[in-house]
Every structure is written in structure tokens, then in C-alpha cells.
C-alpha positions as CSV (number, residue, x, y, z in Angstrom):
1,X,18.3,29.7,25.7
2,X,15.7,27.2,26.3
3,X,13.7,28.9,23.8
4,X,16.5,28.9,20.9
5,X,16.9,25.3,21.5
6,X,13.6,24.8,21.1
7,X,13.7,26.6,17.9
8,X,16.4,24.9,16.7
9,X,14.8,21.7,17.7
10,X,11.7,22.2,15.5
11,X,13.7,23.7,12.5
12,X,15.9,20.7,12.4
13,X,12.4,18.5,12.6
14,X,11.3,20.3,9.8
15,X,14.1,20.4,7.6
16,X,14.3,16.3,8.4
17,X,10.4,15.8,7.9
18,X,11.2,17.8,4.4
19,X,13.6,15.5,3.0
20,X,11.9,12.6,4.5
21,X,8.5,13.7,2.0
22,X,10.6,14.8,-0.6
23,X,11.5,11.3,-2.1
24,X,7.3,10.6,-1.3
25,X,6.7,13.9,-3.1
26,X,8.3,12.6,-6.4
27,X,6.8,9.6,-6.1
28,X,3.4,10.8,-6.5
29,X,5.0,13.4,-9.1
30,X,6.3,10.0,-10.9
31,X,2.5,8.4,-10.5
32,X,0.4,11.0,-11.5
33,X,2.4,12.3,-14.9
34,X,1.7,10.6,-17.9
35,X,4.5,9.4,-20.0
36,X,5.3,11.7,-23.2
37,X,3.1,9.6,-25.6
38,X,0.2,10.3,-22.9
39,X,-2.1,7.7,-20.9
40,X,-4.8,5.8,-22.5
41,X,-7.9,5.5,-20.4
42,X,-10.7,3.8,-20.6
43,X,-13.7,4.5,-18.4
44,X,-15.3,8.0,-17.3
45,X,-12.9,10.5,-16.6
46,X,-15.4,11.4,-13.9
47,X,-15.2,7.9,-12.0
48,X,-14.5,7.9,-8.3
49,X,-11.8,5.4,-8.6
50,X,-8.6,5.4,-10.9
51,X,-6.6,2.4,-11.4
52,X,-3.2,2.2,-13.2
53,X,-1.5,-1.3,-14.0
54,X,2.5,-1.5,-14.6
55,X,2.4,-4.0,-16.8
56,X,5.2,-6.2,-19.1
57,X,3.7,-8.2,-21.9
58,X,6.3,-10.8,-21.5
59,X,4.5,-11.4,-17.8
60,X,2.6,-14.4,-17.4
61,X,1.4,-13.0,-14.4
62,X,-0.3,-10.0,-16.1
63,X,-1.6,-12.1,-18.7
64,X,-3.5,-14.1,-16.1
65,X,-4.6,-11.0,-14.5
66,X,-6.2,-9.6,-17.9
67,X,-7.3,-13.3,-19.3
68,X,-8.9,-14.2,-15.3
69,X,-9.9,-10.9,-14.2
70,X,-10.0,-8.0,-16.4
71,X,-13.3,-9.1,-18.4
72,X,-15.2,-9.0,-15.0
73,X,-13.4,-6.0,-13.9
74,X,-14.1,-3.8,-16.9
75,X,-17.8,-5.2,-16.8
76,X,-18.7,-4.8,-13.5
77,X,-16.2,-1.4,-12.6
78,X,-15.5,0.3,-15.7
79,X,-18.1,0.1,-18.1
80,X,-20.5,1.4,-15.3
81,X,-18.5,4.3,-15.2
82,X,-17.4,3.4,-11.7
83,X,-13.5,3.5,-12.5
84,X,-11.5,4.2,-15.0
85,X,-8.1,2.2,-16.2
86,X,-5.0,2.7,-17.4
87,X,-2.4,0.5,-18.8
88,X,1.9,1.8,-18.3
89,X,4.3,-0.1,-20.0
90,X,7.0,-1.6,-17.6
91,X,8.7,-4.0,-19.9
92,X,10.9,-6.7,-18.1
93,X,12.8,-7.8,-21.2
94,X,14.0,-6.0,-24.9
95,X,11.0,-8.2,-26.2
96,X,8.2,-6.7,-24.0
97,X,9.8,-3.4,-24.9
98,X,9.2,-4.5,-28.7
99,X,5.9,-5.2,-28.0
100,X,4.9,-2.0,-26.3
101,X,6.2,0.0,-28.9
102,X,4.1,-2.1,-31.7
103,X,1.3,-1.2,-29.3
104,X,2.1,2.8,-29.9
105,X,3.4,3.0,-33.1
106,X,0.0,3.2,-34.9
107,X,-1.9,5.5,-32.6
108,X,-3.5,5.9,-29.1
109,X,-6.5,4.1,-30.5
110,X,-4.9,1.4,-31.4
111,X,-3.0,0.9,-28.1
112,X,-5.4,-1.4,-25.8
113,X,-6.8,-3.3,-29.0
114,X,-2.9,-4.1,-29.5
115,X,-2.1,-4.9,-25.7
116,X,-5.3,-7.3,-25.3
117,X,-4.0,-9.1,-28.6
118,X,-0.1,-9.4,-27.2
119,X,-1.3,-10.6,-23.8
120,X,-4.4,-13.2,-25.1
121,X,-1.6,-14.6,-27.2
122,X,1.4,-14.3,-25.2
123,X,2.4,-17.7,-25.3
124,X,2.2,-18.1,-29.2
125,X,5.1,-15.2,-29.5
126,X,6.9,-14.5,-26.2
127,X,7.7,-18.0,-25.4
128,X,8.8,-19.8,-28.6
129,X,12.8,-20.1,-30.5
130,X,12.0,-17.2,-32.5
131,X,10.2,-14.7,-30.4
132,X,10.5,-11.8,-33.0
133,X,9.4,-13.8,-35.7
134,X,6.7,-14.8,-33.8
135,X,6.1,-11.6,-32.8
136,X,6.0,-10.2,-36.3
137,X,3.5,-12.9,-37.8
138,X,1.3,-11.7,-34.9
139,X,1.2,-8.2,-35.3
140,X,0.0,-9.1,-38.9
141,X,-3.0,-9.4,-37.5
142,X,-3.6,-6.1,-36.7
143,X,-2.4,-4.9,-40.0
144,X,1.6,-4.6,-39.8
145,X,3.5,-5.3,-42.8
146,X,6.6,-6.4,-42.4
147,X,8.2,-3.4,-43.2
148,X,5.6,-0.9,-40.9
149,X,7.1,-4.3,-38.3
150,X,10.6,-3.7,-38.7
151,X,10.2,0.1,-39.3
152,X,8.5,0.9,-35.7
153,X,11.1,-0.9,-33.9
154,X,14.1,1.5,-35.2
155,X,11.7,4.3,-33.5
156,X,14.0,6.3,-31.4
157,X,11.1,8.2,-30.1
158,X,8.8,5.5,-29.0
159,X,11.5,3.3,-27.2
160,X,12.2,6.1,-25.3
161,X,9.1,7.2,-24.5
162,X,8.3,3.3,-23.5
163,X,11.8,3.9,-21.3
164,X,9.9,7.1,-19.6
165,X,7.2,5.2,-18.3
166,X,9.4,2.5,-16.9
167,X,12.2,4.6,-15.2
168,X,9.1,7.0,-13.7
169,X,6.8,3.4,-12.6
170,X,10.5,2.4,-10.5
171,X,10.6,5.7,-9.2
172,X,6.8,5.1,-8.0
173,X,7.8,2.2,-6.5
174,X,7.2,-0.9,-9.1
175,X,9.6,-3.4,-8.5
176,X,7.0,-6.5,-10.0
177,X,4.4,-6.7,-12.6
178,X,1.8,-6.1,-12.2
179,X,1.5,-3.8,-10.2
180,X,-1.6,-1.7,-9.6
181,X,-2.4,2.0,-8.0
182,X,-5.8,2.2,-6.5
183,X,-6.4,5.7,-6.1
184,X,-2.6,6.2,-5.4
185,X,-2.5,2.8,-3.4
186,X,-0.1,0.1,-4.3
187,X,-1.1,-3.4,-4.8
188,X,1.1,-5.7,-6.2
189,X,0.3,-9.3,-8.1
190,X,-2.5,-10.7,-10.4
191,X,-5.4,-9.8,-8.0
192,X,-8.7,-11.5,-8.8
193,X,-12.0,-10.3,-8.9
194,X,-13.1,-11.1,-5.3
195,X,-9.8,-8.7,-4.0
196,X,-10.3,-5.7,-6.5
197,X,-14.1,-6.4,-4.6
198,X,-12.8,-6.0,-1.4
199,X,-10.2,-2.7,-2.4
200,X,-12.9,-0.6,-4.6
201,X,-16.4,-1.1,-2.4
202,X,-15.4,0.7,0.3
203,X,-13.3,3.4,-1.6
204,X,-16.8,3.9,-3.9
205,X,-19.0,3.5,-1.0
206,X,-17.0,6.5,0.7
């Protein structure tokens, strides 16, 4: 008797355990796929160190983080093939989503020159009367029409591909922007220099 209790105790504890890890188990499922359009890295795919942002380009908080901290990070990290980056879209509003998908329509290649434009001159579009105007006399920049403008936001495809992303990052556990996986590890906020420091030494130095 003892010993079918005993049994029944550990299978219980295991069956609990189970669907304790499942939801943990998705996560990291959610985390590690890229979204259908793919991820765009920069940095050596053989770095020690991999570093996703959830981002919205509507954030002013992300757009401190990649004015105040991502030149230095990139320098220092990235280029010296220490870590490599990736930017997911987690758009907080319709016009962040409309950004996102101007970032995507014309290529991977085209994606972090677009994002680095959106966030440098976030306040010029995302905070005026006319945000899509605004938005549209920016993208002009990097060779939109206004038809190619108006033509990419109707894009089925790319809205819900952006909408991917976004559904798998909450799933992850995003619930602010930015936020950042360190090797799997969540940090949220616009960290500076000195904290990404403190996080990536001792992961490199392991």
C-alpha cells in the first residue's frame, strides 16, 4: 500500500511539475521562433551573447534606449562580434504598427536602416496633429512615394506578420517596451550602457 501511494504521489508530482513547465516551455518556444517575415540580426551569428529588444517605435523609452545607448552598445558588443542583436516589433498603438510595416515592406535590408530613421525622428512624426502625414513625409526619405506609402499599409501580409511577433513577444512575457532577452533573460526598461556592462561581462567572461 505504502508503496502505491508513494507511486501515486510521484506521478501526481510529475503530472503537476508538467503543466507547471508547460506554459515555461511555450514561452521559450515563443522567444526563440522568429516571426514569419524572419529576424534581422546584426552581429556574428557565432557571438556568445544574443540580445532581442521588444520594441514599439511610438516608445519614447526605446527611443532613448537606441539614441543614449545603442551607439555604444553596438561599438563596444556587437561590432566586435561579441553579441549579436535583434530588433521584434511590439507596437503599442495602430501608428507604431504602421511604422513597422514601412520598416518591412521594402526588404530585410532595409529594416534596421528604416527602424534607426523612425526612432532618431520619432518626435517629428509620432507626436504631432497629423501623425500619418507626418509619417508619410518621413518615409520619403528613404525612398517611398506616396503611393509605395499608402500601398504598404493595405498589406494584409505584413500587418499580420507584425501581429505574429507581438502576440508571440506577450506570450514570452513582454508586457513593456522595451524589453530585452539576454541570452533568454528578461530585462525590462531603457538600460544604459553601464547595466548592459554589468549583464554581458560575466555572461562573456563565463
Amino acid at each position: 500500500m505504502t508503496n502505491r501511494r508513494q507511486l501515486l504521489t510521484a506521478t501526481a508530482g510529475l503530472a503537476a511539475a508538467a503543466m507547471l513547465g508547460a506554459p515555461a516551455a511555450q514561452a521559450q518556444a515563443d522567444l526563440t521562433t522568429p516571426g514569419p517575415l524572419g529576424d534581422v540580426w546584426i552581429g556574428s551569428p557565432d557571438a556568445k551573447v544574443s540580445i532581442i529588444e521588444y520594441a514599439s517605435l511610438t516608445c519614447g523609452h526605446c527611443a532613448t534606449f537606441h539614441k543614449d545607448t545603442w551607439p555604444a552598445l553596438k561599438a563596444k558588443y556587437i561590432d566586435t562580434g561579441k553579441v549579436r542583436f535583434t530588433l521584434r516589433e511590439f507596437p503599442l498603438d495602430p501608428l507604431a504598427t504602421a511604422g513597422f510595416m514601412l520598416a518591412r515592406c521594402n526588404g530585410n535590408d532595409k529594416y534596421t536602416a528604416m527602424t534607426d530613421l523612425l526612432f532618431a525622428q520619432q518626435k517629428v512624426w509620432a507626436f504631432t496633429d497629423k501623425p500619418v502625414d507626418a509619417l508619410s513625409a518621413m518615409v520619403k526619405q528613404a525612398g517611398f512615394t506616396q503611393d509605395s506609402f499608402e500601398a504598404c499599409l493595405k498589406r494584409q501580409d505584413i500587418y499580420d506578420a507584425v501581429t505574429v511577433v507581438k502576440d508571440r513577444g506577450a506570450k514570452a512575457g513582454v508586457d513593456s517596451t522595451p524589453t530585452f532577452f539576454i541570452n533568454g533573460q528578461k530585462r525590462s526598461g531603457a538600460l544604459s550602457i553601464a547595466e548592459f556592462d554589468k549583464i554581458l561581462e560575466p555572461l562573456l567572461a563565463g
